[in-house]
N, C-alpha and C positions, 0 to 999 in steps of 0.2 A: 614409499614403496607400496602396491596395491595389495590384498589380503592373500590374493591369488601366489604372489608371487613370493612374502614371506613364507605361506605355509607349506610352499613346495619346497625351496632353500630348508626349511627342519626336516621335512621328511627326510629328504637326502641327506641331511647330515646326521640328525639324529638316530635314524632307521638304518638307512642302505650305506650309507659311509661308513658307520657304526661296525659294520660286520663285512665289510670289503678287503678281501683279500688276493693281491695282485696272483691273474693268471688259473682265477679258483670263480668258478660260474656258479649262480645260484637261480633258487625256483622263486618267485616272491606269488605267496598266497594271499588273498583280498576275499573280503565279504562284501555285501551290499552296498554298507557307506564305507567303507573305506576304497573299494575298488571307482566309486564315483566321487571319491576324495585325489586320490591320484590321477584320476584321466582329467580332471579338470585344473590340475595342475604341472603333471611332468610328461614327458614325452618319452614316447620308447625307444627313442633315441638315447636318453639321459640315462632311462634306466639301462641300456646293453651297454653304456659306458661304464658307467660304476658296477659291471658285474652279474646283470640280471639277464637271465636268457628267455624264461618264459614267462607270462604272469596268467596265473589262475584264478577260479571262482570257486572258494571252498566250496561251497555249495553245489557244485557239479559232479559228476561222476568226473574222475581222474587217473590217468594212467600212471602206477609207483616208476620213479625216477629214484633209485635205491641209489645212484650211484651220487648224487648231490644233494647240499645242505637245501634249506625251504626257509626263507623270510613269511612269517605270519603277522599282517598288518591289521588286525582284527576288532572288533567291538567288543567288551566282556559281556556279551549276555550267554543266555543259555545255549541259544539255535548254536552260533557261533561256536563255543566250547566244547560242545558237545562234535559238530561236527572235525573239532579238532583234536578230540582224543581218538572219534571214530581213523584219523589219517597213522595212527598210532596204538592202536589194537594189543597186538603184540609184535613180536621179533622177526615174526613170519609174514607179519602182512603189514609193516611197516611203510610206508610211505614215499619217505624218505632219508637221509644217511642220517641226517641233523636239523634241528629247529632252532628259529631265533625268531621267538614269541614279543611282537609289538602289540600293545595293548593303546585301543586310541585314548583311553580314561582308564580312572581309577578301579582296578579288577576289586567284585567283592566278595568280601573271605569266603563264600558258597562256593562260588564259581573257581577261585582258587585254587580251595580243595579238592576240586572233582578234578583240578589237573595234578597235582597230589599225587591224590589214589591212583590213578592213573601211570603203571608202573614203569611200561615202556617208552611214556612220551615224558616224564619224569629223568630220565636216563638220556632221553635222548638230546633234550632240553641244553643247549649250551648261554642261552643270551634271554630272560622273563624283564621287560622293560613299558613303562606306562610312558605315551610320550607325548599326553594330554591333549589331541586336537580332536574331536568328537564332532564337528562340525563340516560344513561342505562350504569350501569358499565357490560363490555362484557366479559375483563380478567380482573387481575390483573392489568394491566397498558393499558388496553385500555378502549375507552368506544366510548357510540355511541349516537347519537342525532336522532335516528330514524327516519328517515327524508328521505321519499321513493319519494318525489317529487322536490328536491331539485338541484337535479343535471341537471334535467331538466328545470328546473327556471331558474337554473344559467345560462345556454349557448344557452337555446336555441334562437335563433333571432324573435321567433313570441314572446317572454317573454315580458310582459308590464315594465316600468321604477317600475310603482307602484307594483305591483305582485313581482318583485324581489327585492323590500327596504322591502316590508312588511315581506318576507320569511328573509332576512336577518337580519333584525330587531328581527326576531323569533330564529332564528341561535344563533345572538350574546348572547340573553337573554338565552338560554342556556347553552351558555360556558359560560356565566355569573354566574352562578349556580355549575358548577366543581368548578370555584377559590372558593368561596364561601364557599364547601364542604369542601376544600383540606387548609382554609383558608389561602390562599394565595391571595397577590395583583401584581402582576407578570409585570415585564415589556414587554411591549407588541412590537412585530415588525413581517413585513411582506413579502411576496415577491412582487418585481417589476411584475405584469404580466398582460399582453396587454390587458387586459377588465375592469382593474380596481377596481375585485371582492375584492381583499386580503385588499388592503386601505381600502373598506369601509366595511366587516366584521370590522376588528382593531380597526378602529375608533369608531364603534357601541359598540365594549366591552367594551372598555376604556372608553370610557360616561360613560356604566354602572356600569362598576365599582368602577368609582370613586362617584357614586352615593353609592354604595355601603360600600364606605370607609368612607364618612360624617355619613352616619349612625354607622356606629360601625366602629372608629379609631383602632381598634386592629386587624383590618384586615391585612393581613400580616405581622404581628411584629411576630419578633423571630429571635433565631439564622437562620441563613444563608438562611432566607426567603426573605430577599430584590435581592437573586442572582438568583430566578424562571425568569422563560423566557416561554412568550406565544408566536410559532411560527404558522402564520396563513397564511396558502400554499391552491394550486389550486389545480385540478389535472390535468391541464396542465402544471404542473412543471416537470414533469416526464411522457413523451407520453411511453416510451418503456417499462417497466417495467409491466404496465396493458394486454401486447403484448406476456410476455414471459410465457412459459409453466416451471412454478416454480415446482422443484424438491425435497426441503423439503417439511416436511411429512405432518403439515396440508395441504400447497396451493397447492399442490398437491392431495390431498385426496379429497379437494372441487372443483375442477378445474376440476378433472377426473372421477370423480364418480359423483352418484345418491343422493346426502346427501342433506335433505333438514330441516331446522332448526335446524341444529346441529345434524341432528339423523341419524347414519348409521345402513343400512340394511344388514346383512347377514344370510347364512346358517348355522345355530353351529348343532352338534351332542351333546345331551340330554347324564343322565348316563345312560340311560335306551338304548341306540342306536339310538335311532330316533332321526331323522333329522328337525329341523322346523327354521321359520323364525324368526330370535334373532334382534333387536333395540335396538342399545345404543346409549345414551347421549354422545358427546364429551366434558367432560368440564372440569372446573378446579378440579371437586370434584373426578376424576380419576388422580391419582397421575404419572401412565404410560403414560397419554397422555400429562400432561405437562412436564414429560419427553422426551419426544419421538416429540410432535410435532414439534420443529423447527430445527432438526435433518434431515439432508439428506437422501435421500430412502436408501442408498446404505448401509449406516449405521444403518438402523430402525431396519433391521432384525437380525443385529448379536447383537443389545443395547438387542432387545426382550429377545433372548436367553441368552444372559449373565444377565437378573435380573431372569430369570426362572431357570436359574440354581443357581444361588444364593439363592433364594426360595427354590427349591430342597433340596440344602446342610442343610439350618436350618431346614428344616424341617425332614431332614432325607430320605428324600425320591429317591429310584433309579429308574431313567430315562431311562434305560436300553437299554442304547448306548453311545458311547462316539463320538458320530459325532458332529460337531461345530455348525452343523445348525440345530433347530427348526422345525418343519413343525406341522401345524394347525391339520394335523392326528396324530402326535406324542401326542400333549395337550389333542385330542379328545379320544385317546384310555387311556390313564392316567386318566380321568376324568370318567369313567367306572371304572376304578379299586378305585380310592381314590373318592369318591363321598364326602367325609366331608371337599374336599376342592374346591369344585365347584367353590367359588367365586371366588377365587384365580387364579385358572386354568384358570376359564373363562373370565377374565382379560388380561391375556396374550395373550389367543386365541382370541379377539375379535382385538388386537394393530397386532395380527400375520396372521389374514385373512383380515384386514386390509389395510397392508403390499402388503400379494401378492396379493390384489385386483390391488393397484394401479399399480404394477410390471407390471403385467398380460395386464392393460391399456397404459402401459409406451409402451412395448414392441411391442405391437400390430399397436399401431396410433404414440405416440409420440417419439419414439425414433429416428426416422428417421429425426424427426423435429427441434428435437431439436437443434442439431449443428450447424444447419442452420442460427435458431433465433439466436443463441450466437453470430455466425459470423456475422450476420448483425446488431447486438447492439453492437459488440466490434469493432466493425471493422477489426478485423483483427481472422485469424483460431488458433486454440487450442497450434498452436507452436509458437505463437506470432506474425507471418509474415503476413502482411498486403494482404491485401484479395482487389484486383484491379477489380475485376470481377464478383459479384455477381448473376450475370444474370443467371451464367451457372449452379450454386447452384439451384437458385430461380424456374427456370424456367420447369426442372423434378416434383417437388411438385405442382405446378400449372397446371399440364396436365394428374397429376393422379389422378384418378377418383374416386381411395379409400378415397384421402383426402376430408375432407369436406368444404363447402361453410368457415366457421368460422374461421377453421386452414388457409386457403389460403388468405382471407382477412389480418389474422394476419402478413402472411409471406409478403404482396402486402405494409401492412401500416409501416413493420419493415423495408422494401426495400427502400421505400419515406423516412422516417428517416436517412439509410445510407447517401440518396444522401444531404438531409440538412448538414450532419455534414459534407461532401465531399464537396461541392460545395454551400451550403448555401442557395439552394431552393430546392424546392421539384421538380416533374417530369411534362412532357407535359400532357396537356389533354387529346392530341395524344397516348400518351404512356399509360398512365392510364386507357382508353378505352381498350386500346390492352391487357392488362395486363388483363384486367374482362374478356374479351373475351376468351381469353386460359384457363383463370381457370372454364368457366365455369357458374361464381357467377351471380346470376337472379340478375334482377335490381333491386329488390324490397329490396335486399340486398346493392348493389354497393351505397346508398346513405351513408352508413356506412362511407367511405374512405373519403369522403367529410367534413359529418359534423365534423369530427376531427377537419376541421380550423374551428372549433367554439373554441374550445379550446387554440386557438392562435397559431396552429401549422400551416405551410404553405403545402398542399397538393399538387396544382398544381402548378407549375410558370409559368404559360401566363394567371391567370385568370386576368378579366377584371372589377369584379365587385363581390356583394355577398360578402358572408363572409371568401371570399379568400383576397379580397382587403387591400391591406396594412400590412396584417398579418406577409408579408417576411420581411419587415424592420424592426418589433418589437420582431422577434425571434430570441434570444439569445440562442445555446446550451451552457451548463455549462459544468465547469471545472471538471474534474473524479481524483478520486483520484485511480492509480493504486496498485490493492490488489490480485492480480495474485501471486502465490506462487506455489513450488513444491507440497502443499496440498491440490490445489484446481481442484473440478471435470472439467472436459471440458466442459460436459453437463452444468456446473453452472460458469460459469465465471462471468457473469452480477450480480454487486452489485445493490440495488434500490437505487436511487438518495438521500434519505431521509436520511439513515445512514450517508451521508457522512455530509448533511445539520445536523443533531444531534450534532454529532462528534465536526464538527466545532463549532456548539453554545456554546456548553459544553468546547471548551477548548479556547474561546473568539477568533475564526477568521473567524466567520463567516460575508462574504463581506459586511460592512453595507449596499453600496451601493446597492447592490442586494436584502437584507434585512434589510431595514432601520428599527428604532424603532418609534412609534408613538408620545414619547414624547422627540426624538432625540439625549437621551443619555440612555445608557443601563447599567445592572452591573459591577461592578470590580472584573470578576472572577478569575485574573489570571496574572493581576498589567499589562494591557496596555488593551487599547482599542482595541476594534474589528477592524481585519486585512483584508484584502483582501483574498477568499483564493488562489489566484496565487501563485504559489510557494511551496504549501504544498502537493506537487502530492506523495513526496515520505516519508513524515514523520512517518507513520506510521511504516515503519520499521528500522526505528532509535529513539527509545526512549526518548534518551537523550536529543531529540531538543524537545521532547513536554513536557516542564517544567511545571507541573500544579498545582500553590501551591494552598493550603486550600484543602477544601472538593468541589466534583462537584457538580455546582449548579443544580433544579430540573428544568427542561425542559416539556413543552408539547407543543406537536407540534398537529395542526390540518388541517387536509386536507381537502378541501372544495369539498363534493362530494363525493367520493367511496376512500375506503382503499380496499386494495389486502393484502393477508394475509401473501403473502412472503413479505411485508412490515413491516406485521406488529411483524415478526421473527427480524427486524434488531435494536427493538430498544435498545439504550443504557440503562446504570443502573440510575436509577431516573428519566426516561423519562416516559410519558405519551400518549398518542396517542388519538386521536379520530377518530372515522370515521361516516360520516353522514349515511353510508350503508356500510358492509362486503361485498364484491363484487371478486368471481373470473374471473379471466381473460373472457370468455367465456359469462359472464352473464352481465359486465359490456360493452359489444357490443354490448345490446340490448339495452341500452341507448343512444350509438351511431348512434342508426338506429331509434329511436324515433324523429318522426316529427308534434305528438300534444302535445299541453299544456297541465300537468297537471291539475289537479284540482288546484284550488285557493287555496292559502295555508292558516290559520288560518290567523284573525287577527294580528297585531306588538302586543306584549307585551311591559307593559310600566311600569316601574317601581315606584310603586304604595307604599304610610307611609299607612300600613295596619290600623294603630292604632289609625288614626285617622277616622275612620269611622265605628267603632265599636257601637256606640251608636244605629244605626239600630238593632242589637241585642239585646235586653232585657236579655236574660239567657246566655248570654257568659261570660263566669267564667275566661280564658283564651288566650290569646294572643300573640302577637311577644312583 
C-alpha cells in the first residue's frame, strides 16, 4: 500500500471517523502542514462523506459557525495554538459550538498549558488527541517534513548550537511519526559525515522511539518488520548529483521549466480552436505522469505516442497517419473532431507539450552542457577513456556569454570535485578567482562556490582558516558502483549516490563502518552481517553473486536537507525516501548562496503521555 494511501485511511479513521456522528455536520480546521497533509491525500468527497462540510485555514480570518462542532487537525507549535485559542476567546466570540483538538505530534507541556489557561476553549474542548503524522506524504514512497529552514540551520556557521538541537530535535520528532504511521520500529544507522549532523538526527529518533515502543509494545512486531532499516544521510553525501542537469522526465521538467507547486503551465488548443492558457497538476492521480515521469526524455515521446495509440485502437479511433511520432498539433486537431474525448486527448497532450517543452529547453541551453557535467562527475568521456584535461572542455562554457551565472557556477563546483577525486583537494584560491573572473560570475554570486565547504566538501586547498579548515582531512569520496552498459545515454551516465547506498542496505553490505547502526547491530537480511562495500563495483551484472534469501527488507532512507528529484527516480522496491524540501538543481543554489539565518525554528517537540493530563478538560469524551 503507497504512503499516500496509509496516511490518508488514519486520518479518517483516527481523526474524522473518530468523532463522526451520523446526520451531525462538521467544520474541519487545518493549518499549513496539515491542510497540505490532507489535500494530498483525501478528497472532499471523502471528507462530505464522513461528515465534513466545510474545511478551513486557521490562519485566515473566519466566519463563527456557532451552530456546529470544528475538527482541529493542527501542528503544536505556537502560531498554531495560539491562533487556536484566538477561535475561542470567550463565550461571546466563540468560534464554534465544540472542538475536537487533533494534534499531528507530541503537544509540549508549554503549549499544553496555554490551552489550559485558556478558559472557554478548555470547556469547550470535547475530543485533545496526538495522532502522530507530522509529515507530508509527497508520492507514493516519498514524503516530506516541510521544513523550508532547515538546510540553512544545518550548515550554516552563523547557526547557534541551540537553534540547530532545537530544529533537530523537531526533525527527529517527525521521522518519529513515519515509523509510527508505517508501524514500524526500524533499526536505525547513519553516515560518518564531518559535522556530526547524521549521529545526532539518529540518536534523537531512536530516543523517541523507543519512547514510543514502552508505550505501545506492538510497535514493530510482524512478519519481516524487525529487517526495516532507517538510513539517516546529509546532503553532503553526494556533492555532485545536486550539480547535474538530470534528464529524466520529472527533474528535468522541474529543473527547466517554470513549474511552481506542482502546476505546469501551457498553451492547449480548446475544441472550439482557441488557444488559452491550460494548468495541470503533476501528481499521482494522473496515471501518465507516473508513468512517464521517471523515464528518460528521449524515451517520454515515443512512451506518449505508443499509450495514444493504444487508446486509439480501443477506441476505434483513426489517427490518420501512420507516422511513429505524435506531435501536440496531431492531439490538437483530433480533439476538434472527437470532442467526447477531450479528457483523454487532453491527457496526452498535456505529458506531449510537456515533452517538447523540455526538448525545446534541452536543445537551446543544456545540451551543450551536458557532456560536459558527465565527463567531470565520471571522470572519464562517453567512450570510457579517462579525461586528463578538463580545462579545455571547462573553459569554452565559462567564456560564453549565453550561459548563465548558475550553469557556470555548476560546471566551476563539478570542476573542484573532478580535482578532489584526482588529487584529493580542491583548487587554489588562485585558481578559483581566475576561474569567476572568465565566467564572468558577480561576486554577490561567487560566495556560492565557498559555502559548499560548509557541507564538508573541500573547495579550496590553501585555505587557512574558516570553514575550509580541516575539511580536506575528513573528506572521503566513496566507492561507485559501475552501471555503464551498451543501454545507457551519454548525456546520463552519472547514477545518484543513494541508489547505490539503497542497493547495498537492502542486500546487507552496506560499509557499517561508513554507516554504523545506532544500537551497533542491525538486521539479518541475508545470513551474514553488513559488508564493506569494496569489492562490489561489478556485482551487479553478475547475479549469481548477489544471493538474496528471504523477502527484501523495507528501507527508508532520509536526506537531511534537500532531495533532487532525479534521486528520487532511483529508489528501490520497499524503499521510502524523505526529503526535508523537493529541490531542483538550480534552486537548491540559492541555499548555497544564503548568508542569514533563518527564522528560529519552532520550539523541540517533546514527547508528551497525553492521557495523563486530560482532566483539564471537563467534556472530553475521547483520547489516545
Amino acid at each position: 500500500m503507497s504512503l499516500k494511501r496509509i496516511v490518508g485511511q488514519k486520518l479518517l479513521n483516527d481523526v474524522i471517523q473518530s468523532v463522526y456522528k451520523r446526520g451531525e455536520w462538521k467544520v474541519m480546521v487545518l493549518d499549513s502542514l496539515s491542510m497540505r497533509m490532507i489535500s494530498s491525500c483525501i478528497k472532499m468527497t471523502d471528507l462530505n462523506n464522513e461528515g465534513v462540510t466545510i474545511v478551513e485555514d486557521i490562519g485566515k480570518n473566519r466566519e463563527p459557525i456557532t451552530n456546529l462542532e470544528a475538527i482541529y487537525l493542527i501542528s503544536p507549535t505556537e502560531q498554531s495554538i495560539d491562533l487556536l485559542c484566538m477561535d475561542f476567546q470567550d463565550s461571546l466570540h466563540q468560534k464554534y459550538r465544540a472542538c475536537h483538538i487533533f494534534f499531528t505530534e507530541a503537544c509540549p507541556d508549554d503549549m499544553f498549558n496555554k490551552i489550559c489557561k485558556t478558559t472557554c476553549l478548555r470547556k469547550a474542548t470535547k475530543t485533545v488527541k496526538e495522532v502522530n503524522i507530522a509529515f507530508l506524504p509527497y508520492e507514493s514512497n516519498v514524503f516530506s517534513l516541510d521544513r523550508q529552514d532547515i538546510f540553512g540551520i544545518a550548515y550554516s556557521p552563523h547557526s547557534s548550537k541551540e537553534s540547530r538541537s532545537k530544529a533537530f530535535e523537531r526533525v527527529a520528532a517527525q521521522m518519529a511519526t513515519l515509523c509510527a504511521t508505517l508501524g514500524e520500529f526500524p533499526h536505525i544507522r547513519h553516515r560518518i559525515d564531518p559535522n556530526g549532523l547524521c549521529a545526532e538526527v539518529a540518536q534523537q529518533v531512536s530516543d523517541i522511539l523507543r519512547k514510543y515502543k514502552a508505550d505501545d509494545p506492538s510497535m514493530g512486531e510482524g512478519p519481516e518488520k524487525g529487517k526495516s532499516q532507517l538510513i539517516i544521510l546529509d546532503r553532503g553525501f553526494d556533492p555532485v548529483s545536486p550539480l547535474l542537469h538530470e534528464l529524466t522526465f520529472q527533474a528535468m521538467a522541474y529543473d527547466l521549466l517554470n513549474i511552481e507547486n506542482d502546476t505546469y503551465s501551457y498553451e492547449a488548443s480548446s475544441s472550439s480552436g482557441d488557444y488559452n492558457t491550460k494548468q495541470v497538476w503533476l501528481n499521482e492521480n494522473d496515471d501518465c505522469w507516473v508513468q512517464l515521469r521517471h523515464k528518460h526524455i528521449a524515451k517520454v515521446t515515443q512512451e506518449v505516442t505508443k499509450m495514444f495509440k493504444e487508446f486509439s485502437t480501443n477506441k476505434r479511433i483513426n489517427t490518420g497517419g501512420s507516422g511513429e511520432k505524435t506531435t501536440v498539433k496531431d492531439l490538437s486537431a483530433m480533439l476538434k473532431k472527437m470532442p467526447q474525448y477531450q479528457k483523454e486527448l487532453s491527457k496526452y497532450g498535456t505529458h506531449m507539450a510537456l515533452a517538447e517543452d523540455c526538448m525545446k529547453h534541452f536543445t537551446n541551453r543544456a545540451d551543450k552542457l551536458c557532456l560536459v557535467e558527465q565527463d567531470l562527475a565520471m571522470g572519464s568521456d562517453a567512450d570510457g577513456e579517462r579525461v586528463r584535461d578538463h580545462m579545455k572542455n571547462v573553459v569554452p562554457i565559462l567564456l560564453d556569454s549565453n550561459v548563465s551565472s548558475n550553469d557556470k557556477i555548476r560546471i566551476i563546483l563539478l570542476y573542484i570535485h573532478s580535482k578532489l577525486v584526482d588529487e584529493n583537494e580542491g583548487i587554489s584560491t588562485e585558481n578559483l578567482d581566475k576561474l569567476v573572473q572568465h565566467a564572468s560570475i558577480p561576486a554577490s554570486q561567487s560566495v556560492i562556490m565557498h559555502n559548499l565547504s560548509n557541507l564538508g566538501i573541500p573547495v579550496v586547498s590553501d585555505a587557512q582558516g574558516g570553514s575550509n579548515a580541516g575539511v580536506k582531512k575528513k573528506y572521503r569520496h566513496p566507492d561507485r558502483k559501475n552501471r555503464i552498459d551498451e543501454n545507457t545515454f551519454k548525456h546520463s551516465r552519472w547514477t545518484p549516490y543513494v541508489k547505490d547506498i539503497m542497493e547495498d542496505a537492502i542486500n546487507d553490505q552496506l560499509d557499517t563502518r561508513q554507516f554504523p547502526f545506532i544500537d551497533g547491530k542491525g538486521p539479518m537480511v541475508g545470513g551474514g552481517g553488513a559488508k564493506s562495500a569494496r569489492g562490489y563495483g561489478q556485482w551487479h551484472r553478475d547475479k549469481k553473486d548477489v544471493g538474496h534469501a528471504g523477502p527484501r527488507p523495507h528501507s527508508v532512507h532520509s536526506g537531511r536537507g534537500l532531495l533532487l528529484r532525479d534521486e528520487m527516480c532511483v529508489r528501490s522496491d520497499g524503499c521510502i525516501q524523505d526529503l526535508s524540501q523537493v529541490r531542483s538543481p538550480h534552486r537548491i543554489q540559492s541555499h548555497y548562496d544564503s548568508r542569514e539565518l533563518p527564522e528560529k525554528p519552532e520550539g523541540a517537540q517533546q514527547l508528551t503521555q497525553l492521557r495523563f493530563r486530560l482532566f483539564n478538560f471537563p467534556n472530553v469524551t475521547s483520547h489516545i
